[in-house]
N, C-alpha and C positions, 0 to 999 in steps of 0.2 A: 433446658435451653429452649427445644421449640413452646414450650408453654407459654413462654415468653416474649417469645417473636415470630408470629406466624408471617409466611410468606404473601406479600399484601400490603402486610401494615406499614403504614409511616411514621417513624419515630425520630426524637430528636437526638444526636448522638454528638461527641468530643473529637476531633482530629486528635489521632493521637503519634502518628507516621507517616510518613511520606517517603514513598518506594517510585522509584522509575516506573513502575507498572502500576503505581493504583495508590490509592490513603486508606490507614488505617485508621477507622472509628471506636470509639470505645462508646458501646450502647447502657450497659452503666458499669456497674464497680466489679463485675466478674463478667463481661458479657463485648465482645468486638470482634466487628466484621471488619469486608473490606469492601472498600468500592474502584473496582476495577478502572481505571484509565479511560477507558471509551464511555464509563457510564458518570465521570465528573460532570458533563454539561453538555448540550447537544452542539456538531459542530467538531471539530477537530483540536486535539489538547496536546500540545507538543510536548509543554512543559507542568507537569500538576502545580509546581514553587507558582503559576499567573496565577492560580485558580484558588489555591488553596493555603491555610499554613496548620501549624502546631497549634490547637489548641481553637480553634475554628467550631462554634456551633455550627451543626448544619441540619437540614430535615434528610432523613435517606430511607427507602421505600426498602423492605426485605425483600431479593429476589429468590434467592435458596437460600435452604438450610440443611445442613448436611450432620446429622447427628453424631456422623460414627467417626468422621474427621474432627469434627468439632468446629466446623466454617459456616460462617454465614458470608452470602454474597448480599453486596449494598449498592443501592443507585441514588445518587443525586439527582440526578439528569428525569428522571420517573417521579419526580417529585414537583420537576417544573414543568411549565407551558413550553408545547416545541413554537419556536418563533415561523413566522410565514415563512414561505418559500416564495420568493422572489424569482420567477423565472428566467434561466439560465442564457443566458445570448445563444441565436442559433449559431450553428457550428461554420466557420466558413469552409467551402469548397476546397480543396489545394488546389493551386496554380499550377496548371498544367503544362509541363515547358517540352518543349520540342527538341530533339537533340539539334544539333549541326554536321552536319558530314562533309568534310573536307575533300572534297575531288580533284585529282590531278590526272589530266589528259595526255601529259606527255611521259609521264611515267609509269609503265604497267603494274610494279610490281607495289604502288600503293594501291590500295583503293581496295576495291571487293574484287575477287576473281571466282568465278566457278570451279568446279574439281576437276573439268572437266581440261579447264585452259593450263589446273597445278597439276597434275597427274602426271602428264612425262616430266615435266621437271624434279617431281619426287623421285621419278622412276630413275629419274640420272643419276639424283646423289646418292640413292641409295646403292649405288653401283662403281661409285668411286671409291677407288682404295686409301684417300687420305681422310676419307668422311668415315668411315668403318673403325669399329673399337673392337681394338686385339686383344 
C-alpha cells in the first residue's frame, strides 16, 4: 500500500461513501482512504451531502498512512488554495448597565440595613418559642 501512496502525494481518487464524519475515496480498484469532515474544504462543513456525492472525482493529498490498520487519511481541502481572510469586525464592547436600587425611606425593613441595626432583632426571634423547631 504505502509503495503506492506516499504521504504528500496528490492523486485523483472515486467518492465512493458518505459517513456523517468524513467521504470515502477509492484511490484505485484495491486501494481507499478517507477524508475526514474538517479536511473536505476550508471553512466549516456541516453537511458533506453540500459538498460532495457518490461517485464524485476529486484530487486528495495523502496525509497518513497506517500500514498495520490498513488506513490512509485523505485531504481535499490540502489540495486547494486557502481563500483570503477577510478581517473579522472588531468586537464590540458590552454595554454596561447600571443596576437600579429601589430605596424606601419610610420603611426600615426594606432597603440595605447593617448587622449591626439586624442583630437584636435576630437576637429576638431566635428566642421566641413559636419561631423554634421542636
Amino acid at each position: 500500500m504505502s509503495e503506492k501512496f506516499e504521504v504528500g502525494s496528490v492523486v485523483t481518487g472515486k467518492v465512493t461513501g458518505i459517513q456523517p464524519y468524513g467521504a470515502f475515496v477509492a484511490l484505485d480498484e484495491s486501494t481507499q482512504g478517507l477524508v475526514h469532515i474538517s479536511e473536505i474544504t476550508h471553512g466549516y462543513v456541516k453537511d458533506i451531502n453540500e459538498h460532495l456525492k457518490v461517485g464524485d472525482e476529486v484530487n486528495v493529498k495523502v496525509l497518513s498512512v497506517d500500514e498495520a490498520a490498513g488506513k490512509i487519511g485523505l485531504s481535499i481541502r490540502a489540495t486547494q488554495e486557502a481563500p483570503e481572510r477577510t478581517e473579522a469586525p472588531a468586537k464590540k464592547a458590552p454595554k454596561k448597565r447600571q443596576a437600579a436600587v429601589k430605596t424606601t425611606m419610610n420603611d426600615s425593613s426594606e432597603g440595605f440595613n447593617t448587622l449591626k441595626d439586624k442583630l437584636q432583632e435576630w437576637i429576638d426571634q431566635s428566642q421566641r418559642e413559636d419561631l423554634i423547631k421542636k
